[in-house]
N, C-alpha and C positions, 0 to 999 in steps of 0.2 A: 609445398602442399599445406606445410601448417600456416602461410599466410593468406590461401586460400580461405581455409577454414576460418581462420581469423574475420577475413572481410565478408565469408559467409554470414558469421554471427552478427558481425553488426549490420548487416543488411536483415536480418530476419530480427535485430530490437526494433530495427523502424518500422518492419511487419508487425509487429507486437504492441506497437504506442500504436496500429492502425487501430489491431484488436481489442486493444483495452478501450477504443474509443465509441465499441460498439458491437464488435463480434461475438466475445464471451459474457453472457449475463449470468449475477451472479447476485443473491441476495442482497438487499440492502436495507436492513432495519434502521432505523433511523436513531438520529444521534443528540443525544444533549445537547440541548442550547443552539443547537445549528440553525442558520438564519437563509441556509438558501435552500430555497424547495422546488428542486429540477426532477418534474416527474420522469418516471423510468417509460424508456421508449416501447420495454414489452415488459407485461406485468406480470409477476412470478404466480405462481400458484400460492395458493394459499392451505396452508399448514391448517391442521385438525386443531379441534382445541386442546387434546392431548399433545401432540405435540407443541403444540404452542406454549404449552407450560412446561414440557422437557425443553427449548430451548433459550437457555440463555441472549435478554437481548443486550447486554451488556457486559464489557470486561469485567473477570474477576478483579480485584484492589482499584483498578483505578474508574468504572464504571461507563470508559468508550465503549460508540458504537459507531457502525458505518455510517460515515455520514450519507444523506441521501443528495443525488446530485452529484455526484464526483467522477461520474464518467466525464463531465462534462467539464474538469478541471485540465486548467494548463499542464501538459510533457515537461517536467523537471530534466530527469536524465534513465533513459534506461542501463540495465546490470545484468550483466550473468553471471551466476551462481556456479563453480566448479563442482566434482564429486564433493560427497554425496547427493547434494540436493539436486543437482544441475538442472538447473532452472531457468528461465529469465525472467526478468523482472522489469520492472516499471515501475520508477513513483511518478503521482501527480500531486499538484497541490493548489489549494484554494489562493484566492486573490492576498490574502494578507500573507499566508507562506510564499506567493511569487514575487510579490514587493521583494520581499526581504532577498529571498534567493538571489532575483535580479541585481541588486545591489551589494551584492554581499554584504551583506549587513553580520553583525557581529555576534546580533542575538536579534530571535524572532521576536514580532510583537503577542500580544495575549491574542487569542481567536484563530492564530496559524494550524491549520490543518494538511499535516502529507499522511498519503494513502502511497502504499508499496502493492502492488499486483503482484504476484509471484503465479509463474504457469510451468510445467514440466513440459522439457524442451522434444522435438520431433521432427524428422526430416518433412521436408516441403513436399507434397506429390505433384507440385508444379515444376519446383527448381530445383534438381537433386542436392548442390552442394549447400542448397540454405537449408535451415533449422529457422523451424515458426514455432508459435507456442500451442502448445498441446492444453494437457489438462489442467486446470487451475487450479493451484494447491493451497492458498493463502491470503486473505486480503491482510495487511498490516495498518494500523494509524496510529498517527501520534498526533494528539492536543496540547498546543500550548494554552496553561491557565493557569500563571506563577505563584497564584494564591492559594488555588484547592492541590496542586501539584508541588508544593515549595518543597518538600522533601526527596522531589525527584528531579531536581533542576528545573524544574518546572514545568515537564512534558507528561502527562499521563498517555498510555499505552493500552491498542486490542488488538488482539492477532484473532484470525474467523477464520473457522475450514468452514465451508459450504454456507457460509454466512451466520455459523454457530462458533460465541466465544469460549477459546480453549480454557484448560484446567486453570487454578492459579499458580501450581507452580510453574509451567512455561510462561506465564504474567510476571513471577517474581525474576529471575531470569533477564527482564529486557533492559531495563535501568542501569542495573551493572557492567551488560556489557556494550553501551551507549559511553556509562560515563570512565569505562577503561578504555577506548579507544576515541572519543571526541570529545571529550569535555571541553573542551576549549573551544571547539565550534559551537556549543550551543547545545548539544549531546545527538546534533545532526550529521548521518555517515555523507548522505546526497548532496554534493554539487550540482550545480546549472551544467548542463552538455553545452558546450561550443556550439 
């Protein structure tokens, strides 16, 4: 049974790189210095001008934003999140993060951008034993740019619920537990999938 389950779940991430390639839309304010400008296939509504000055379009500390364009970014490798969060996830990443990824290369070059989807997990009403992604709970990115970021290994960091960046201290938070568990990749957790 639990290999079942097992092979359910990774049949419902490759449901999930479907999703993240077009099924859930999901804010996307635009990001520093970002050089590719892939317009959005459906165009969000548009925020008051009150709200538009309650939200945040950039990380606290380090000043990411979504980049724009990034649905249309290459399938790195998708993840599931156990309890609590139990999630799945997805990262994609721009052409300089796929270079490197592809190669395994040691350390990204400057301009690398990966984007993490995160969705809260749910059964299939088509396929009982698969798990698709539900509701989307996170976008994550990480820029490299080893000059305005040299105190962070060189990755500055945004985490977005509903396409608004969170407080700084979930910001303060990401660096640390990057550079306790991969420093030596790069402060990168994602591998290339087979």
């Amino acid at each position: 049974m639990q290999r079942l389950r097992i092979a359910a779940a990774f049949r419902a991430l490759a449901l999930l790189a479907c999703a993240v390639l077009g099924q859930h839309a999901l804010a996307q304010p635009p990001v520093h210095g970002a050089s590719e400008t892939v317009p959005r296939q459906q165009p969000a509504p548009q925020p008051s001008t009150q709200q538009q000055s309650a939200r945040p379009s950039a990380s606290p500390i380090y000043g990411v934003t979504i980049p724009p364009g990034y649905r249309k970014w290459q399938l790195i490798a998708p993840a599931e999140e156990a309890a609590p969060l139990d999630e799945l996830r997805v990262v994609l990443g721009n052409p300089e993060a796929m270079e490197a990824i592809e190669r395994s290369a040691k350390r990204f070059p400057d301009g690398a951008v990966l984007v993490k989807l995160a969705y809260k997990r749910k059964p299939s009403p088509d396929f009982e034993p698969a798990t698709i992604p539900g509701q989307p709970t996170t976008v994550q990115v990480m820029v490299k740019d080893s000059r305005r970021y040299a105190s962070t290994g060189g990755w500055g960091f945004g985490r977005f619920v509903n396409g608004v960046a969170v407080d700084a201290a979930q910001h303060q938070t990401c660096f640390a537990c990057h550079a306790a568990r991969v420093k030596d990749r790069d402060y990168v957790f994602t591998r290339f999938a087979p």
